[in-house]
N, C-alpha and C positions, 0 to 999 in steps of 0.2 A: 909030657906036654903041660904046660902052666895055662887052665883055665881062669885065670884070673881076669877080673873083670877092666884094671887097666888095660887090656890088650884093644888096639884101637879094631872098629868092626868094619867087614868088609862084606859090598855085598856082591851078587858075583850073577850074572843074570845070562841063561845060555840053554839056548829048549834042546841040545844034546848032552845027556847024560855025563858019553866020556868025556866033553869038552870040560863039563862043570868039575868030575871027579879029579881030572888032570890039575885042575888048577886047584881043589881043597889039597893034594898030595903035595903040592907044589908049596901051600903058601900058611897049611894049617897048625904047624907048629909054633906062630910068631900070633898070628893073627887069630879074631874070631871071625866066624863066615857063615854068613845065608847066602842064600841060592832063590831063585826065582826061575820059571822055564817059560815066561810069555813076561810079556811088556805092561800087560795090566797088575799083574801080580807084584813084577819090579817097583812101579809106581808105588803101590800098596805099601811095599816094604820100607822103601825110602824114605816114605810121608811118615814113619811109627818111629814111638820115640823107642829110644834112643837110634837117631836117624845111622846111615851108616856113616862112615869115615871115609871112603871110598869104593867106586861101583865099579864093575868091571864089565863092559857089556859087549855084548856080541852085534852083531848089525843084522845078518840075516834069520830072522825068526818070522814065522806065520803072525798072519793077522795086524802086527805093531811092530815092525822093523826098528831095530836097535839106534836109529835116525831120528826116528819120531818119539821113540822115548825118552833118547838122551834134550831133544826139543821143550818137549814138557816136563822134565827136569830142570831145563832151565830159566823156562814162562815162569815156575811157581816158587815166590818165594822162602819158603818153608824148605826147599832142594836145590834152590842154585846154587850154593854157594859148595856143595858137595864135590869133588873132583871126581871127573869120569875119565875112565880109560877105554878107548876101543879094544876088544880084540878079534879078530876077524880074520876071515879067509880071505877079503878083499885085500889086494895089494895094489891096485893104481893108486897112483899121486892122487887124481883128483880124489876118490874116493878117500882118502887120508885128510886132502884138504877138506872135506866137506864134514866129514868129523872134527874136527879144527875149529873149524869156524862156527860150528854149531855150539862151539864153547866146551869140546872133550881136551884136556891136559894131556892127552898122549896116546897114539894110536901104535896097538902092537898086531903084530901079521900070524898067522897059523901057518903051521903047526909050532905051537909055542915052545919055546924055550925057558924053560923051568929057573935058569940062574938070571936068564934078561927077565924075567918075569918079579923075580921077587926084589929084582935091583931097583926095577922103576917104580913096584910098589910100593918099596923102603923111602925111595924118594921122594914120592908124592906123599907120605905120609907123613913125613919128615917136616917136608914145606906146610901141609895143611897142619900140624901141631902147633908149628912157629906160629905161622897167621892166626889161630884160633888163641895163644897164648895173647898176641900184639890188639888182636882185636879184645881181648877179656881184661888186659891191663887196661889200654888207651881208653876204654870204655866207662873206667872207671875217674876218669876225670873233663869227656865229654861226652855229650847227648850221643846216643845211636846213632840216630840219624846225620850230627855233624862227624862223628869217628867214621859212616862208610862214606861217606863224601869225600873227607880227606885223604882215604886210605887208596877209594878211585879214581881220585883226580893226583895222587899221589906228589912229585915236589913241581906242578904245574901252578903259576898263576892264573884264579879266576877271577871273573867279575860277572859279576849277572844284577844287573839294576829290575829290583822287584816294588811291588804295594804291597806292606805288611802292616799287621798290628803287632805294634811292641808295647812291653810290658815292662816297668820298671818297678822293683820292691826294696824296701830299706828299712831295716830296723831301728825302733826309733830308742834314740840316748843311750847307741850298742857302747861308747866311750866310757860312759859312767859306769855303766852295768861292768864291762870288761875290767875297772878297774880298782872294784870291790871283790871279783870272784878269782879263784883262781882258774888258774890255765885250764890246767884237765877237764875241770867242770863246766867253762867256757864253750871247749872243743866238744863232748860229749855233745850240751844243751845245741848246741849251733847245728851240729849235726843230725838232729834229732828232729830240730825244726827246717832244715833246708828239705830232707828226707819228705815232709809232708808238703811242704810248698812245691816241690817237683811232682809230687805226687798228681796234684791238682791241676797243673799245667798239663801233663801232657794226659793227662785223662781228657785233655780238651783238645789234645792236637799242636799243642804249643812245642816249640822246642826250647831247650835251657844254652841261650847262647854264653853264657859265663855267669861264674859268681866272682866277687870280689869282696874282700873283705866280709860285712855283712848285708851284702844286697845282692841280687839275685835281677839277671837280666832275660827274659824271656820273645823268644818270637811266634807269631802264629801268621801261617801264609807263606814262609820261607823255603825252606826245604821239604816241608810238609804241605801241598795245596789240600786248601778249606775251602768251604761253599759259602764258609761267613766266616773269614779272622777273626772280623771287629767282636761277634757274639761269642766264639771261642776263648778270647781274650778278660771279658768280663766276666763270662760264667766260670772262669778259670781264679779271676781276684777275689770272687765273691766266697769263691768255695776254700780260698786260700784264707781269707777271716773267718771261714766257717773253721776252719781245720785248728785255727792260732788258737781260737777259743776253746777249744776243746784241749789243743797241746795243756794251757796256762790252767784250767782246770786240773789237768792228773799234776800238773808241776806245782800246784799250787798243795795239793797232796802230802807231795813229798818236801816240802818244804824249800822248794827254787824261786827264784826269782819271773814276775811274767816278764812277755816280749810282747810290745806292741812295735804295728810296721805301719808304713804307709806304701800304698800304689798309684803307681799310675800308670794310663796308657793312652798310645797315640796312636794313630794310621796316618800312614806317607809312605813317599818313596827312600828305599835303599837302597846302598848297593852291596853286595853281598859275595864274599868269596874269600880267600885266602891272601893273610898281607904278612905283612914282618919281613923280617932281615932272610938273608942265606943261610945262619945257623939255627933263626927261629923263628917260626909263623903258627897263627891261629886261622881259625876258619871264625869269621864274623860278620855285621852288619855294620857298616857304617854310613854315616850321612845326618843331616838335620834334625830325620824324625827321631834319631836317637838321640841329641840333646833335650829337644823338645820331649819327650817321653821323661829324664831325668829332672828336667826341668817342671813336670807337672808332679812329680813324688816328694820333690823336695816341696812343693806349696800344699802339700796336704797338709803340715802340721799350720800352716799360717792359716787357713782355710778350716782346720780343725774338720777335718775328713779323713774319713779310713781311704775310701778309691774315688781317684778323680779322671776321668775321662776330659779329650778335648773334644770339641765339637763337629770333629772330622771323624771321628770314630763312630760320634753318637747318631749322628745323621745316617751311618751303613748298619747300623743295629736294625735287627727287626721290632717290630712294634712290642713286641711285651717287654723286650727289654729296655727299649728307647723311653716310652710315654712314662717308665716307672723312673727314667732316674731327673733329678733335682736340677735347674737352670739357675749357675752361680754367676753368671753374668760372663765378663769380659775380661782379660788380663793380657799385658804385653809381657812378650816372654823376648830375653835376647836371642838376636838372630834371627829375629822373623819381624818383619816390616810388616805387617797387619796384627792387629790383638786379634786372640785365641780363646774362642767361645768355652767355657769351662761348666762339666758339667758332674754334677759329685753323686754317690750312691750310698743311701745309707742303711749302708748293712749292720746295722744295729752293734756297734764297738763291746757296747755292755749286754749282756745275757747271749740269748738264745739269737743263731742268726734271723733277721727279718728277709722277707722277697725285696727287692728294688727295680 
């Protein structure tokens, strides 16, 4: 028997003995296996890292019936996403459905059959590897949080019109810079610094709804509900100058070139969901406040400002960060029939970051 630690884990949950032995003989040649004999203890084990790969749970047990636990397996996110399988003495339909619907992958009947047993659990293993692969790639080139949205809402069109704070960042003269250095050195640095500008985002709650090129589009309010975007969104740019300046420090070190960016951010309405063709869609925001967001990133350098806020953002900030930042007066931005109260934060470009 190959103890090796690839072997996916399984946990196996059944307050009778032979029930539990039957199925280690059955399945512990492939697999690794714990055991639990009550439903508080299952929980326990599920919650510990390394979580299982799949549970096997019995329905009738003292105290926390195999209902109630696979329940609470799937309230807490840290265990839903684990495939459960009944197995049970229960044979009614309903009782089959009611595991079903409770979110269990597949309900097996007692006295168990040892070759249907290890088929279904090949299966479901099989499936949950795929998906854990699907989600570990796709994850690598969207937010979390927009990879399980798309993964749940699978090839459905959505629309959901929301109030968010968006966040727009752009590196400033990436052309010139890009066309002094080479490639690899490009790709590395770029990487290096998007790595800490995301960082900064969603320490705030923010999501990364796309990069492009060298700018970086961010939401907060979206998919993620906050008690304040607007403050999420600033204390998210602020800390993102905090981080550049520190980047441009150790690069400065090693002899690279700096980055300097500009930000901006705006609150309005979105509308939010899944677009593109039959062969390909993304999950994004689209609507006015996102020109208007680009539209305030590109007037930092004219403004000679690191982060520019519009006046629609500044007025839902809370007071310590509202009364601290700077009233640049008024600008017409295209596309919006009333000028755009503009209001800039100076988080100190040169040295150490300042409060604003």
């Amino acid at each position: 028997m190959n103890d090796g630690e690839d072997r996916q884990k399984i946990l196996i949950v059944d307050d009778q003995a032979e029930n539990v032995q039957i199925l280690v003989q059955a399945l512990s040649e492939h697999h690794r296996l714990i055991a639990a004999r009550n439903g508080e203890k299952a929980l326990a084990l599920a919650r510990r890292e390394p979580r299982p790969d799949l549970i096997l749970l019995d329905v009738m047990m003292p105290e926390m019936d195999g209902y109630e636990v696979c329940a609470k397996l799937k309230e807490d996110p840290a265990t839903a996403e684990i495939p459960v399988i009944f197995i049970t003495g229960l044979s009614d339909a309903a009782d089959e459905a009611r595991g079903l619907d409770l979110g269990a992958v597949d309900y097996i009947t007692k006295p168990v059959n040892p070759e249907l047993v290890r088929a279904r659990v090949r299966n479901h293993l099989e499936l949950k590897r795929s998906r854990d692969f699907m989600r570990h790639a796709f994850g690598q080139f969207v937010s979390a949080e927009v990879r399980d949205k798309i993964i749940s809402e699978k090839n459905r069109l959505v629309g959901e019109r929301k109030h968010v704070a968006v966040l727009f960042s752009d590196i400033r003269n990436f052309t010139a810079y890009s066309e002094k250095c080479e490639p690899e050195q490009i790709v590395t640095q770029l990487n290096e610094y998007f790595e800490h500008m995301v960082r900064c985002i969603t320490a705030e709650g923010g999501t990364v709804d796309k990069f492009f090129g060298d700018a970086v589009m961010a939401v907060f309010g979206g998919l993620i509900d906050l008690e304040n975007p607007c403050d999420g969104a600033l204390r998210a740019a602020r800390a993102m100058r905090g981080a550049l300046r520190e980047l441009n420090a150790r690069w400065a070190t090693a002899g690279l070139p700096a980055f300097d960016n500009g930000i901006g951010i705006h609150y309005g309405p979105v509308l939010q969901g899944t677009i593109g063709s039959s062969a390909r869609k993304e999950f994004t925001i689209i609507g006015d406040t996102v020109n208007i967001t680009a539209r305030l990133e590109a007037l930092t350098k004219e403004y000679e400002e690191s982060i520019l806020c519009s006046s629609d953002l500044g007025e839902r900030l809370t007071d310590d960060l509202r009364t601290r930042l700077v009233d640049l007066g008024r600008v017409s931005i295209r596309g919006r029939r009333t000028e755009l109260g503009l209001l800039g934060c100076p988080d100190g470009s040169a040295g150490p970051p300042r409060s604003c």
